[in-house]
N, CA, C, O and CB atoms as a CASP TS submission, in Angstrom:
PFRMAT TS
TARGET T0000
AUTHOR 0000-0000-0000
METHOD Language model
MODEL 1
PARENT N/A
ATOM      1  N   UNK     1     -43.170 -76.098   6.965  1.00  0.00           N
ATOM      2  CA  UNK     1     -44.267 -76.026   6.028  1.00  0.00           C
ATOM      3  C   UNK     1     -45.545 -75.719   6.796  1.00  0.00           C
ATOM      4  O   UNK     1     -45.653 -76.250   7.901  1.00  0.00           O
ATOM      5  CB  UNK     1     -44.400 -77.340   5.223  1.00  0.00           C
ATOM      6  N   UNK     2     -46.635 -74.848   6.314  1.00  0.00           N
ATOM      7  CA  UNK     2     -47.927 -74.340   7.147  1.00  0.00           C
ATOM      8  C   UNK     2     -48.609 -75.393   6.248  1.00  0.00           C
ATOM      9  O   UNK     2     -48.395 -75.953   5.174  1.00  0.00           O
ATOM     10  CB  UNK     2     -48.536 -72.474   7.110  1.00  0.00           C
ATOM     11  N   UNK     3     -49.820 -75.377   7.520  1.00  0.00           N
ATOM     12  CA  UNK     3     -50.729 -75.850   6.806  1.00  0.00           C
ATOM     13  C   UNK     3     -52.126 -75.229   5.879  1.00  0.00           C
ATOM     14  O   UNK     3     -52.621 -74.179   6.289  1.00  0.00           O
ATOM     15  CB  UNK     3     -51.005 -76.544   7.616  1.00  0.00           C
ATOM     16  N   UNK     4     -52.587 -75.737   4.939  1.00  0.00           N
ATOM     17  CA  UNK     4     -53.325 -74.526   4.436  1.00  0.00           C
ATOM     18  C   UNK     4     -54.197 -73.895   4.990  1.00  0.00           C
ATOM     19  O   UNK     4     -54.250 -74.419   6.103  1.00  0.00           O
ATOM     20  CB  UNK     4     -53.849 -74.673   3.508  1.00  0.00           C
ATOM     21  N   UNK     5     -54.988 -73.042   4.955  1.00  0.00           N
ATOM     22  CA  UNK     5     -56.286 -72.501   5.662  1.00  0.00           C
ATOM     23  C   UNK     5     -57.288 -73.057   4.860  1.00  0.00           C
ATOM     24  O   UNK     5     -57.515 -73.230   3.662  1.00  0.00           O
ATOM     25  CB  UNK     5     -56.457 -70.873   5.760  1.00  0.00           C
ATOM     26  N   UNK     6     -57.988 -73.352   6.322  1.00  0.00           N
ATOM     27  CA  UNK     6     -59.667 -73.688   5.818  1.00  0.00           C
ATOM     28  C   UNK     6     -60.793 -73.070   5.647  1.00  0.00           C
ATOM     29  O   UNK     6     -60.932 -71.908   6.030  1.00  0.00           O
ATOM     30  CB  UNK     6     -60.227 -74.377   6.448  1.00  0.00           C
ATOM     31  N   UNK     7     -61.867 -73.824   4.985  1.00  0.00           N
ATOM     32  CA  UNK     7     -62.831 -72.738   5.094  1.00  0.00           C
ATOM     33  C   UNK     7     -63.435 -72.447   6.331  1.00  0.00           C
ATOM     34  O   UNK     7     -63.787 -71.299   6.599  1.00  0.00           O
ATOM     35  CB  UNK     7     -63.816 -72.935   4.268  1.00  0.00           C
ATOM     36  N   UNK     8     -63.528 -73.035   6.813  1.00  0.00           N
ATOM     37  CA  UNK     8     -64.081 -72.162   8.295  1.00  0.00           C
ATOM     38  C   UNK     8     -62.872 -70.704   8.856  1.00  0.00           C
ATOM     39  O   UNK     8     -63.185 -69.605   9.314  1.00  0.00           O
ATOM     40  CB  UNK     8     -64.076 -73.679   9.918  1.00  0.00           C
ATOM     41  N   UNK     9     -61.787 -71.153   8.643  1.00  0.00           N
ATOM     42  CA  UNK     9     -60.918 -70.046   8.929  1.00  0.00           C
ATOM     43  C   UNK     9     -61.017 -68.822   7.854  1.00  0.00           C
ATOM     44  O   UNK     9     -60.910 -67.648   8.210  1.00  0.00           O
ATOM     45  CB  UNK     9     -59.473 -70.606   8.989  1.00  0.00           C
ATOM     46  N   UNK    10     -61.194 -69.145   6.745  1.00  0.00           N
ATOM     47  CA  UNK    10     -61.458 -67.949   5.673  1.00  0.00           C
ATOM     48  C   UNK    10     -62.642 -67.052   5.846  1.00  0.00           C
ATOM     49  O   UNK    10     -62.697 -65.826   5.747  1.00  0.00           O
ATOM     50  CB  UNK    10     -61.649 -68.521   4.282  1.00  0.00           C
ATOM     51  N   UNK    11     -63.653 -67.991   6.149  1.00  0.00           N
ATOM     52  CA  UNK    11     -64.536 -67.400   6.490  1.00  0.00           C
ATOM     53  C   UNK    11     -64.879 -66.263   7.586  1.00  0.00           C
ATOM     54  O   UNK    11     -65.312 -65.113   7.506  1.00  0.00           O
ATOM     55  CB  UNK    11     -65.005 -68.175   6.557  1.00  0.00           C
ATOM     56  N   UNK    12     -64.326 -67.463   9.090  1.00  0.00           N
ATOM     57  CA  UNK    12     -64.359 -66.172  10.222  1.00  0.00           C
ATOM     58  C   UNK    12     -63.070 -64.880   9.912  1.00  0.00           C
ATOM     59  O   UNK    12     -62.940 -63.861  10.590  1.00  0.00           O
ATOM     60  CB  UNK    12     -63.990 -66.981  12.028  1.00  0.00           C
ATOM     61  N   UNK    13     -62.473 -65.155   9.071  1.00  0.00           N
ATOM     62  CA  UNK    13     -61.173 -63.910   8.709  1.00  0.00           C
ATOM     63  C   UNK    13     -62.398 -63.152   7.915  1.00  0.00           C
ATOM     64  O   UNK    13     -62.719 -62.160   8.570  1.00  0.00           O
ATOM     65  CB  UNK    13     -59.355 -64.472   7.471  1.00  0.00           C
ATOM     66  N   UNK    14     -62.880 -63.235   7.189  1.00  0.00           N
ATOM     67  CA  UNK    14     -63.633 -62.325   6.154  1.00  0.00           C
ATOM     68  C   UNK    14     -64.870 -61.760   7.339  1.00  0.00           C
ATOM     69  O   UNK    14     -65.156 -60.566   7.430  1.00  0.00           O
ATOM     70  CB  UNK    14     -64.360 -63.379   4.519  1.00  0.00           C
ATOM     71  N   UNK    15     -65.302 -62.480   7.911  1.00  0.00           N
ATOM     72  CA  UNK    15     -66.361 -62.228   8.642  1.00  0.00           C
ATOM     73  C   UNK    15     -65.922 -61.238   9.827  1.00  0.00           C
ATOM     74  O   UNK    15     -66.789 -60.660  10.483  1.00  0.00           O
ATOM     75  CB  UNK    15     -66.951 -63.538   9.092  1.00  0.00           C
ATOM     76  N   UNK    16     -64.657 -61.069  10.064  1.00  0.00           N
ATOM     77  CA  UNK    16     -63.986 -60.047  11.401  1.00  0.00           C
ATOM     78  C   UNK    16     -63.407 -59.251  10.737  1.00  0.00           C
ATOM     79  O   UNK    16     -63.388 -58.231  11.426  1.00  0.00           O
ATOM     80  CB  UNK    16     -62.902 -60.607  12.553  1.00  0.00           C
ATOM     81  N   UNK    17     -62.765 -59.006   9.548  1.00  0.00           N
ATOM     82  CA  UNK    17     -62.203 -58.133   9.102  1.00  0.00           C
ATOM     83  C   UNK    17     -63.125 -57.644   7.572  1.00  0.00           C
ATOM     84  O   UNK    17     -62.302 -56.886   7.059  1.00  0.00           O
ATOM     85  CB  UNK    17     -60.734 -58.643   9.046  1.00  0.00           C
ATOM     86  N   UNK    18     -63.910 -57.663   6.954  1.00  0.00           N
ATOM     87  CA  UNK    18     -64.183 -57.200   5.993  1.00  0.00           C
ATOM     88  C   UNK    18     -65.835 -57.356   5.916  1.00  0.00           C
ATOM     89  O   UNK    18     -66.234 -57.143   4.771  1.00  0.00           O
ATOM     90  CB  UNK    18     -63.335 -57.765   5.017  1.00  0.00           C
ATOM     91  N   UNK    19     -66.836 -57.662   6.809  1.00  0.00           N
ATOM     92  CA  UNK    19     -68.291 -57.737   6.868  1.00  0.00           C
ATOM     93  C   UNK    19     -68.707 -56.951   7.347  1.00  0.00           C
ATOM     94  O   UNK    19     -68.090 -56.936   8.412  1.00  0.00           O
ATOM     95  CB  UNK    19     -68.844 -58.596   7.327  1.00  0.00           C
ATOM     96  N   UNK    20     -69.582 -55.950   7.372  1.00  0.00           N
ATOM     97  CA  UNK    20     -70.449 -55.016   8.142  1.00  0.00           C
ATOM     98  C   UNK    20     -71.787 -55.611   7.900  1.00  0.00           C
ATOM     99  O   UNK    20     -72.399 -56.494   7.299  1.00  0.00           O
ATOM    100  CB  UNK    20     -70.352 -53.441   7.681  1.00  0.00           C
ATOM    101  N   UNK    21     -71.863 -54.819   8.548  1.00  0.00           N
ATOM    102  CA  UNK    21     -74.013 -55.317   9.011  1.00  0.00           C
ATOM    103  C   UNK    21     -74.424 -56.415   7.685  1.00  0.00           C
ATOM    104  O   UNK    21     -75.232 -56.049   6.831  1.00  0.00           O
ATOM    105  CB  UNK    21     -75.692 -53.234   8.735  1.00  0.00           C
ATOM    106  N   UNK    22     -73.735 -57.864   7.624  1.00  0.00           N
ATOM    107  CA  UNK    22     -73.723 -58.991   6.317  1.00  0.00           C
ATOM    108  C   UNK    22     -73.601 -58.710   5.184  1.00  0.00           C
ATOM    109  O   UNK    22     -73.994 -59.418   4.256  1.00  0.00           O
ATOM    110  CB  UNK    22     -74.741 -59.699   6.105  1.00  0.00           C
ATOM    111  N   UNK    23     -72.930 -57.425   5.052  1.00  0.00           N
ATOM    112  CA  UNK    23     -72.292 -56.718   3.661  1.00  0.00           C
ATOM    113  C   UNK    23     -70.563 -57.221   3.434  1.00  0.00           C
ATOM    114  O   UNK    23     -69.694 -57.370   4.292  1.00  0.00           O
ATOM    115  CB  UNK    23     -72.362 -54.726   3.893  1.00  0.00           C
ATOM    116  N   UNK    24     -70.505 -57.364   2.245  1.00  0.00           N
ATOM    117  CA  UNK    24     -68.969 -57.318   1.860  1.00  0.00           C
ATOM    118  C   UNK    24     -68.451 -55.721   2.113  1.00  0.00           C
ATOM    119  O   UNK    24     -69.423 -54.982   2.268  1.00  0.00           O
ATOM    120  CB  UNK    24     -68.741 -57.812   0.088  1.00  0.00           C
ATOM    121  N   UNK    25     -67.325 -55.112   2.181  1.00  0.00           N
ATOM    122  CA  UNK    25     -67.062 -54.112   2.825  1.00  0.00           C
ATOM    123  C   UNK    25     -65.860 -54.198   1.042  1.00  0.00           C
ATOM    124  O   UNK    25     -65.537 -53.159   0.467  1.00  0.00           O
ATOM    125  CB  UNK    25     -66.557 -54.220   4.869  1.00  0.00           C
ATOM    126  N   UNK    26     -65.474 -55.458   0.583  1.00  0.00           N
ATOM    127  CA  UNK    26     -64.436 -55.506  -0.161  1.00  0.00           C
ATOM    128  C   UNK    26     -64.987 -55.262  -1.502  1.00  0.00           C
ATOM    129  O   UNK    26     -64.330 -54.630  -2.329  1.00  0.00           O
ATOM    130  CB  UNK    26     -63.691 -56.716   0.009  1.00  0.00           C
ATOM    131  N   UNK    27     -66.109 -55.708  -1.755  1.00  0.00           N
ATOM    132  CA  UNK    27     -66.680 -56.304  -3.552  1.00  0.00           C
ATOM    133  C   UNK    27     -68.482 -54.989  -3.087  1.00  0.00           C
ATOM    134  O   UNK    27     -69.405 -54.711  -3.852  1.00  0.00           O
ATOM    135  CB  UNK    27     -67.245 -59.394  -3.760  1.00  0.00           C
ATOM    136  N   UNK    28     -68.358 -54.721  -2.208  1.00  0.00           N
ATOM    137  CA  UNK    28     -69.970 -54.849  -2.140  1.00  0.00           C
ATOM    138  C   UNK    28     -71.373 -55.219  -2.109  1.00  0.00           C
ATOM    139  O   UNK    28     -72.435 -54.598  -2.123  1.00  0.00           O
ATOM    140  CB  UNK    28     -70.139 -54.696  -2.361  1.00  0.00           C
ATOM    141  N   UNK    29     -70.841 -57.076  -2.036  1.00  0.00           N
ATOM    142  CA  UNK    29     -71.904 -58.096  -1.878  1.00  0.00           C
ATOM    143  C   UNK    29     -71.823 -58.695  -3.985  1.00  0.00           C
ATOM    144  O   UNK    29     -72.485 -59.689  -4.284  1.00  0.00           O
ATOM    145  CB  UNK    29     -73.860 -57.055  -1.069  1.00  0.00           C
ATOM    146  N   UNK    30     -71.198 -58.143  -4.847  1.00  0.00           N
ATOM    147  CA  UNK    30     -71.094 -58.381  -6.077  1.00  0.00           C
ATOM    148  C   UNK    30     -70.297 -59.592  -6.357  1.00  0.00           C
ATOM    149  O   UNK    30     -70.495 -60.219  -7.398  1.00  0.00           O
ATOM    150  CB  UNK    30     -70.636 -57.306  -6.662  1.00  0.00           C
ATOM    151  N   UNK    31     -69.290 -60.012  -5.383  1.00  0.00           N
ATOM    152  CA  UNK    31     -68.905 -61.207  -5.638  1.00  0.00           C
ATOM    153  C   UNK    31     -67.013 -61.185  -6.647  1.00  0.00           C
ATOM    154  O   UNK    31     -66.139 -62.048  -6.737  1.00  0.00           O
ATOM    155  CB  UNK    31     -70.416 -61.842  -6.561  1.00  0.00           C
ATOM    156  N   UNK    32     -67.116 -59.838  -7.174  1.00  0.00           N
ATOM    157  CA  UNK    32     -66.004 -59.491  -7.821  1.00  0.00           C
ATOM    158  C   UNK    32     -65.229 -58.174  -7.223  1.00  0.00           C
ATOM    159  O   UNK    32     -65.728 -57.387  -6.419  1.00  0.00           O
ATOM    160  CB  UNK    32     -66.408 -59.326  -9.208  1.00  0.00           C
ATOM    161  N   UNK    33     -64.206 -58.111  -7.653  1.00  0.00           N
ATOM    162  CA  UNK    33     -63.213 -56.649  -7.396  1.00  0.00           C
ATOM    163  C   UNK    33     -62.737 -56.470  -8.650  1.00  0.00           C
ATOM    164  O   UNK    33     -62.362 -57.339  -9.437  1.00  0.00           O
ATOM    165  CB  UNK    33     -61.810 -56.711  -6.271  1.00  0.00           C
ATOM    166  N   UNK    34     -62.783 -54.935  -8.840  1.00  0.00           N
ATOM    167  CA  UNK    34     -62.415 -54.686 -10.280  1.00  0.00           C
ATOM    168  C   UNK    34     -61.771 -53.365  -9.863  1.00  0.00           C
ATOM    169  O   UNK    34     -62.358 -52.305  -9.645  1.00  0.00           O
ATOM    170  CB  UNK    34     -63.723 -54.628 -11.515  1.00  0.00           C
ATOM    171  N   UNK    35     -59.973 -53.707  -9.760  1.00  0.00           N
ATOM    172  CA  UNK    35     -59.277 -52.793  -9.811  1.00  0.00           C
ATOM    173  C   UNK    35     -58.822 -51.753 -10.658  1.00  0.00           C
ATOM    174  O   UNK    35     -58.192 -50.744 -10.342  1.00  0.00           O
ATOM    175  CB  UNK    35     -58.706 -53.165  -9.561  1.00  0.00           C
ATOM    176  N   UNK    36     -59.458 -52.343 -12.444  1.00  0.00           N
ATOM    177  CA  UNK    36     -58.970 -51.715 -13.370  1.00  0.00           C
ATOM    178  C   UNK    36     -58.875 -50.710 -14.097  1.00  0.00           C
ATOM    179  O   UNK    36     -59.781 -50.476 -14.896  1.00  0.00           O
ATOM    180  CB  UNK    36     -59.020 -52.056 -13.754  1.00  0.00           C
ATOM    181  N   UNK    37     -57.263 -49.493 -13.961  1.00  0.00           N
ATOM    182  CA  UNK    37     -57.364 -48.194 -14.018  1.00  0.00           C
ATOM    183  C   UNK    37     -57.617 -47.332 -12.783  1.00  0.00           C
ATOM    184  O   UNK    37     -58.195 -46.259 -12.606  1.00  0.00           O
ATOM    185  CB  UNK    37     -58.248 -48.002 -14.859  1.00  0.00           C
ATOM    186  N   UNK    38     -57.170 -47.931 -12.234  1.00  0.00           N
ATOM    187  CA  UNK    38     -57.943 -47.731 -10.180  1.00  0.00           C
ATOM    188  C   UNK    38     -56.163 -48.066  -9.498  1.00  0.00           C
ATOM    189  O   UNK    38     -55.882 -47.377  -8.517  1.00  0.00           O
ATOM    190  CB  UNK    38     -59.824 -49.874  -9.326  1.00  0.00           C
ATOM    191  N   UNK    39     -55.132 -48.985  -9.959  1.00  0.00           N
ATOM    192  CA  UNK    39     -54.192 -49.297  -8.810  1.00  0.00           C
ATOM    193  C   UNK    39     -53.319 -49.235  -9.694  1.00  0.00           C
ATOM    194  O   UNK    39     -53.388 -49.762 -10.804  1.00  0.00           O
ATOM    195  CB  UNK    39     -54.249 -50.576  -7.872  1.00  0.00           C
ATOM    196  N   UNK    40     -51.955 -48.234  -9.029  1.00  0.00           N
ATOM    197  CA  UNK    40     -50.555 -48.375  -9.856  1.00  0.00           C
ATOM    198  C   UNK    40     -49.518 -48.703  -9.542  1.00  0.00           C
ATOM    199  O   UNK    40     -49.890 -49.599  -8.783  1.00  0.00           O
ATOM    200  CB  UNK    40     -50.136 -47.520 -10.314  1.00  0.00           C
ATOM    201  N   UNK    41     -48.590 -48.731  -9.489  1.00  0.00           N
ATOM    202  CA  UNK    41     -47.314 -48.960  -8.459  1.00  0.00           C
ATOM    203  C   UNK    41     -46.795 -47.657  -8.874  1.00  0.00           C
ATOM    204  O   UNK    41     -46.940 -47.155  -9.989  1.00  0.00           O
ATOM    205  CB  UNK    41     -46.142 -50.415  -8.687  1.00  0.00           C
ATOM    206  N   UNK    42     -46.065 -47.066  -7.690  1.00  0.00           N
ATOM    207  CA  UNK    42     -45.360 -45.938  -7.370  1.00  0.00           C
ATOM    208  C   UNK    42     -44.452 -45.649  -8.728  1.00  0.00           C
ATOM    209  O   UNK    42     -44.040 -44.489  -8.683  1.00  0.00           O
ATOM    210  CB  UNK    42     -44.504 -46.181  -5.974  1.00  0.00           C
ATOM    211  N   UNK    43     -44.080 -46.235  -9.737  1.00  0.00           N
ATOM    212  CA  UNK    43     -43.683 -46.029 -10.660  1.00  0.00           C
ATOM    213  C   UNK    43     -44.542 -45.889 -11.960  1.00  0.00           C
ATOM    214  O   UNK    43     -44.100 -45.659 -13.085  1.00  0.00           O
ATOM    215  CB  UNK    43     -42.913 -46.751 -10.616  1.00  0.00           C
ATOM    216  N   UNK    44     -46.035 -46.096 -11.552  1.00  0.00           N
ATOM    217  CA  UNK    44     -46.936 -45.728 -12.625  1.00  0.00           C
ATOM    218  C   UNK    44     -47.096 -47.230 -13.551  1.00  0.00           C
ATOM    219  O   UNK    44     -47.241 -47.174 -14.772  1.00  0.00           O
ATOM    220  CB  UNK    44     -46.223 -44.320 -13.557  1.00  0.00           C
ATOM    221  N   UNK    45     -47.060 -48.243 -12.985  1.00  0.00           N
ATOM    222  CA  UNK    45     -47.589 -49.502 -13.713  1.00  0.00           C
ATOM    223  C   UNK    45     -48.443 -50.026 -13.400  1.00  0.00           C
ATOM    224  O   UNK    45     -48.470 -50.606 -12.315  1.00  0.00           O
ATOM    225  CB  UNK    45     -46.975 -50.393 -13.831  1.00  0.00           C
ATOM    226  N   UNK    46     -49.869 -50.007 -14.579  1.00  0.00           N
ATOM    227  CA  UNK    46     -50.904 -50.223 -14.212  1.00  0.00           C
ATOM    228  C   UNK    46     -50.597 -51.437 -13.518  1.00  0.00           C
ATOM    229  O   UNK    46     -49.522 -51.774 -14.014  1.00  0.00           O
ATOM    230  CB  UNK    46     -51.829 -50.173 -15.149  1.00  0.00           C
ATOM    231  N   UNK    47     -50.957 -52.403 -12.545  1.00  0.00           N
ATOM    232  CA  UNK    47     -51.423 -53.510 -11.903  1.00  0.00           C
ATOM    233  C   UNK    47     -52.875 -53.931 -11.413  1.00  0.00           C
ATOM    234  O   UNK    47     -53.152 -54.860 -10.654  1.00  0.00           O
ATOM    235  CB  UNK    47     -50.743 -53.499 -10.980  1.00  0.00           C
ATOM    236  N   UNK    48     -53.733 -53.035 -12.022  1.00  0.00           N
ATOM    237  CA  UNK    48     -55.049 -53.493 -11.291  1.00  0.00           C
ATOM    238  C   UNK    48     -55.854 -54.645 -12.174  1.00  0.00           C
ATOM    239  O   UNK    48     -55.550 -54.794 -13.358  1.00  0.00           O
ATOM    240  CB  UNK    48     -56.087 -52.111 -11.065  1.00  0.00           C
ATOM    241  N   UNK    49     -56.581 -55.212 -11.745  1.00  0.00           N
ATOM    242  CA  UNK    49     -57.152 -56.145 -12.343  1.00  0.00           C
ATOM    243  C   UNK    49     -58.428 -56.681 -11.762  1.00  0.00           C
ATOM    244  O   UNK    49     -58.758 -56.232 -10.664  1.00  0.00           O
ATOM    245  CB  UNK    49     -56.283 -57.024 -12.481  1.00  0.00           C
ATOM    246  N   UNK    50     -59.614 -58.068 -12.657  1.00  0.00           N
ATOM    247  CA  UNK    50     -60.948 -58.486 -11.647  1.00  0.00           C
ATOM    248  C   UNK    50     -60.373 -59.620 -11.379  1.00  0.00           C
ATOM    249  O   UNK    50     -59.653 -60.431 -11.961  1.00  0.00           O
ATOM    250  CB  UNK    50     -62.618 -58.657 -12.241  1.00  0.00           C
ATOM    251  N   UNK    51     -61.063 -59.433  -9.937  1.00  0.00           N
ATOM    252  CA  UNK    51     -60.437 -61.162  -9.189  1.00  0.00           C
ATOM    253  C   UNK    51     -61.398 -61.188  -8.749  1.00  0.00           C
ATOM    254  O   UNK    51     -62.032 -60.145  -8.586  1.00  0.00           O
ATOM    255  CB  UNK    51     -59.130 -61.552  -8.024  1.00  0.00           C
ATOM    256  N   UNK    52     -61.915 -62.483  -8.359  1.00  0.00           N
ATOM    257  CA  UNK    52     -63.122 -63.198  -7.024  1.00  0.00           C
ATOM    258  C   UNK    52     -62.618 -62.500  -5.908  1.00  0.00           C
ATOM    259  O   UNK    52     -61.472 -62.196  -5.576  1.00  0.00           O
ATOM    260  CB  UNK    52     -63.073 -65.159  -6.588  1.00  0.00           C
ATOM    261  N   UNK    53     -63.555 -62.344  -5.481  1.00  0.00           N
ATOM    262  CA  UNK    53     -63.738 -61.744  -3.730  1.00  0.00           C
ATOM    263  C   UNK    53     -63.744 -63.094  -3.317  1.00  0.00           C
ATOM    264  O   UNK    53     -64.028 -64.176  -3.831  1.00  0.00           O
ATOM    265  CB  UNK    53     -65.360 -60.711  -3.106  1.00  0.00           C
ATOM    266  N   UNK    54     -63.097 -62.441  -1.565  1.00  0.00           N
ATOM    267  CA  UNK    54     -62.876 -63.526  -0.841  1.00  0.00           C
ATOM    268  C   UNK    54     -64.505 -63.915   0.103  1.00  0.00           C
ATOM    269  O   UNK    54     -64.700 -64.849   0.881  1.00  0.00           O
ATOM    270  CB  UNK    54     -61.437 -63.123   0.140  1.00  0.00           C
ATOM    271  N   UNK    55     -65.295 -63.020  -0.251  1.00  0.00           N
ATOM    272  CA  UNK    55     -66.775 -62.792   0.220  1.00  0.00           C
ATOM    273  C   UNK    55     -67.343 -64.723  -0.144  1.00  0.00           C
ATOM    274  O   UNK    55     -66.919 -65.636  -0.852  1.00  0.00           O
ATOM    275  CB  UNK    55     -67.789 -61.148  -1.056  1.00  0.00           C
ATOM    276  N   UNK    56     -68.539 -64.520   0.863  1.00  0.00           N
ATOM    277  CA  UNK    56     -69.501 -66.120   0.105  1.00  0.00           C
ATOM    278  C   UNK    56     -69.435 -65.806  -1.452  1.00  0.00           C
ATOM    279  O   UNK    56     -68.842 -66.498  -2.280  1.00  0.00           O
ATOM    280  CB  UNK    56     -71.673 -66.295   0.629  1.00  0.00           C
ATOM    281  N   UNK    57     -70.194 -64.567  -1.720  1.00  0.00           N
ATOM    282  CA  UNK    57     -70.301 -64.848  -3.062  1.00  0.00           C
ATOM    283  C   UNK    57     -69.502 -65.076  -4.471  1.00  0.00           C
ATOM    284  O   UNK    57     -69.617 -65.600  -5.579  1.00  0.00           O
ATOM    285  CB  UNK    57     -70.846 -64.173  -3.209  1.00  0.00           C
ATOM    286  N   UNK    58     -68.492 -64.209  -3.541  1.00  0.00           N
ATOM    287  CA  UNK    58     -66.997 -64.012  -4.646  1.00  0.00           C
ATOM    288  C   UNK    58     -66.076 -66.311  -4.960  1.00  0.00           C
ATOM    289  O   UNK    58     -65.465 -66.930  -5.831  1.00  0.00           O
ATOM    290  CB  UNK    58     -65.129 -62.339  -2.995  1.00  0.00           C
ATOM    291  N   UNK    59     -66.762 -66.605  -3.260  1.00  0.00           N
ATOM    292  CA  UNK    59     -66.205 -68.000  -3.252  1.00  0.00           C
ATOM    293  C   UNK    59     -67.090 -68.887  -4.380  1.00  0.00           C
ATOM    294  O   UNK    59     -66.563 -69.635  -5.204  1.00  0.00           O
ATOM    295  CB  UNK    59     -66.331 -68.674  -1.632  1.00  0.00           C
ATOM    296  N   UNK    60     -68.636 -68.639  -4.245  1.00  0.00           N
ATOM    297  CA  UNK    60     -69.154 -69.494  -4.795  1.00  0.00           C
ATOM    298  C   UNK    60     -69.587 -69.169  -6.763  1.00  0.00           C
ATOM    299  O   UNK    60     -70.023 -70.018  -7.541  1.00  0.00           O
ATOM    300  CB  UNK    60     -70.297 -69.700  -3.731  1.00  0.00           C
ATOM    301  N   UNK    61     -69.346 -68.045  -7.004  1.00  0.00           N
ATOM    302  CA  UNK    61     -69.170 -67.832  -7.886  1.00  0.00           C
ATOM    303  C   UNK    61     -68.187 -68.356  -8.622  1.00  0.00           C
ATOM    304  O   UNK    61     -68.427 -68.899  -9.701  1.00  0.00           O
ATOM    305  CB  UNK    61     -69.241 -66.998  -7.812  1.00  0.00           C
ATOM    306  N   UNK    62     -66.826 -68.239  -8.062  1.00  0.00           N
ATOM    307  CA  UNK    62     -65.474 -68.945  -8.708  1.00  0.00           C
ATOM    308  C   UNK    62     -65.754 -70.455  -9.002  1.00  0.00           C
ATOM    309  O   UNK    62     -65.576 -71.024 -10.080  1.00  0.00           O
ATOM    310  CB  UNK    62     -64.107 -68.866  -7.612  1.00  0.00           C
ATOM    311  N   UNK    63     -66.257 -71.031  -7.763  1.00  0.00           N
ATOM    312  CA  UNK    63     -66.505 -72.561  -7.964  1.00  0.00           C
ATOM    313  C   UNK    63     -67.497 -73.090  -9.051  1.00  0.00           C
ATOM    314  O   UNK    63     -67.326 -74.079  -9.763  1.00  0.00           O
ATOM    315  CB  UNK    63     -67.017 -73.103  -6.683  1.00  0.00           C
ATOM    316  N   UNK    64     -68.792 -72.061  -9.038  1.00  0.00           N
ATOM    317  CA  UNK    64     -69.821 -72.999 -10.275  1.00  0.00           C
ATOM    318  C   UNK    64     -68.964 -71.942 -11.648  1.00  0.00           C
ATOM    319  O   UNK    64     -69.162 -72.107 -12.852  1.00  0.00           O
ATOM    320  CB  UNK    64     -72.382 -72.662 -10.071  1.00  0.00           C
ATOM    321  N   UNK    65     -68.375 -71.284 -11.263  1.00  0.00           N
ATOM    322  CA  UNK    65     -67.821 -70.520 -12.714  1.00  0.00           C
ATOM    323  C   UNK    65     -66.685 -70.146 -12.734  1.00  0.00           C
ATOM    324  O   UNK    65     -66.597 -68.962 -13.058  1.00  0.00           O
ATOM    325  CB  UNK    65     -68.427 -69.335 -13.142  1.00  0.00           C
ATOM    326  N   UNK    66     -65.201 -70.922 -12.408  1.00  0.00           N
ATOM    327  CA  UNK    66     -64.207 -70.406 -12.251  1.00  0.00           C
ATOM    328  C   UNK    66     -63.447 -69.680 -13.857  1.00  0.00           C
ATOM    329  O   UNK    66     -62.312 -69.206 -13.819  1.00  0.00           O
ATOM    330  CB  UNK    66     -63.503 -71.504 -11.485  1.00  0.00           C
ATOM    331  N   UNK    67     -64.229 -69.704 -15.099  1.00  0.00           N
ATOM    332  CA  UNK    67     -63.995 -68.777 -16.278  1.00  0.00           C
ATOM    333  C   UNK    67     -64.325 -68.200 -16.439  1.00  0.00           C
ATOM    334  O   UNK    67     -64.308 -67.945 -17.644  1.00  0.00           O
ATOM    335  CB  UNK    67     -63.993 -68.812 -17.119  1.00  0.00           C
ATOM    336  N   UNK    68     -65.155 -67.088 -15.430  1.00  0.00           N
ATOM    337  CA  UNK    68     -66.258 -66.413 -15.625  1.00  0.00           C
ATOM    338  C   UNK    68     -65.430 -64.546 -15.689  1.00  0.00           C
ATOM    339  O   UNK    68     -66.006 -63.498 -15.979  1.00  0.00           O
ATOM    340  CB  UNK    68     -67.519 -66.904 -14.176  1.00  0.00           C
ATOM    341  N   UNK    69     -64.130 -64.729 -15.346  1.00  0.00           N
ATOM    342  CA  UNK    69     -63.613 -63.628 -14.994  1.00  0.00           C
ATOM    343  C   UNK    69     -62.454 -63.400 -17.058  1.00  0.00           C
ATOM    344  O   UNK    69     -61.647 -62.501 -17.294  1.00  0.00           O
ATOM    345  CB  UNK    69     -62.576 -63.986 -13.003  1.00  0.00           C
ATOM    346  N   UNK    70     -62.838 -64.462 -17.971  1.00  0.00           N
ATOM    347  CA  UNK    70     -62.502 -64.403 -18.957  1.00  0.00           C
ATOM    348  C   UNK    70     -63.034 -63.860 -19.881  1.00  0.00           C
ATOM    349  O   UNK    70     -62.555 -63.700 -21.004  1.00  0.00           O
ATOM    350  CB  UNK    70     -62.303 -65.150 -19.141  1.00  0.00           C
ATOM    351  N   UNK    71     -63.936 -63.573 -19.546  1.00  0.00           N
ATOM    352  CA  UNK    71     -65.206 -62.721 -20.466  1.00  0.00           C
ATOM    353  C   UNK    71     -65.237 -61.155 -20.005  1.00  0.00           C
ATOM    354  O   UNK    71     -65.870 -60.388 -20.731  1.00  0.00           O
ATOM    355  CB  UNK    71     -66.978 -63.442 -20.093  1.00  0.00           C
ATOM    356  N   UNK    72     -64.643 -60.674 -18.937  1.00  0.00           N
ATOM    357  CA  UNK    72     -64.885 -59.379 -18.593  1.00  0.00           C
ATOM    358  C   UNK    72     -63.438 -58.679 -19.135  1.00  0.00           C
ATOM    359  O   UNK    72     -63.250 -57.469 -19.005  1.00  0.00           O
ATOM    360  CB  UNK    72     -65.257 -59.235 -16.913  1.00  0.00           C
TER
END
């Protein structure tokens, strides 16, 4: 069994792989990803969808508003 990841580890992962000059590289600093009509599977099924970014903002958004992605 692993143990889970923390936030300090989420963080420096987002911060080495997906930050440029304190930009999200993933959401664009917006806090969301909105795949929709954008991602298919090789057989042509839509799968895209909005999820929280793994960004600060995408984190702290989910937390004071984790229904906030029910309205879009």
């Amino acid at each position: 069994m692993s143990k889970p990841i923390t936030k300090k580890q989420l963080s420096d992962f987002w911060c080495e792989e997906y930050a440029q000059k304190n930009h999200c590289c993933l959401c664009g600093n917006r806090g969301l990803i909105d795949t929709r009509g954008k991602v298919f599977t090789p057989a042509g099924f839509e799968c895209g969808a909005v999820v929280f970014c793994i960004c600060p903002n995408g984190r702290t958004w989910k937390k004071l508003n984790p229904k906030a992605l029910e309205n879009m």
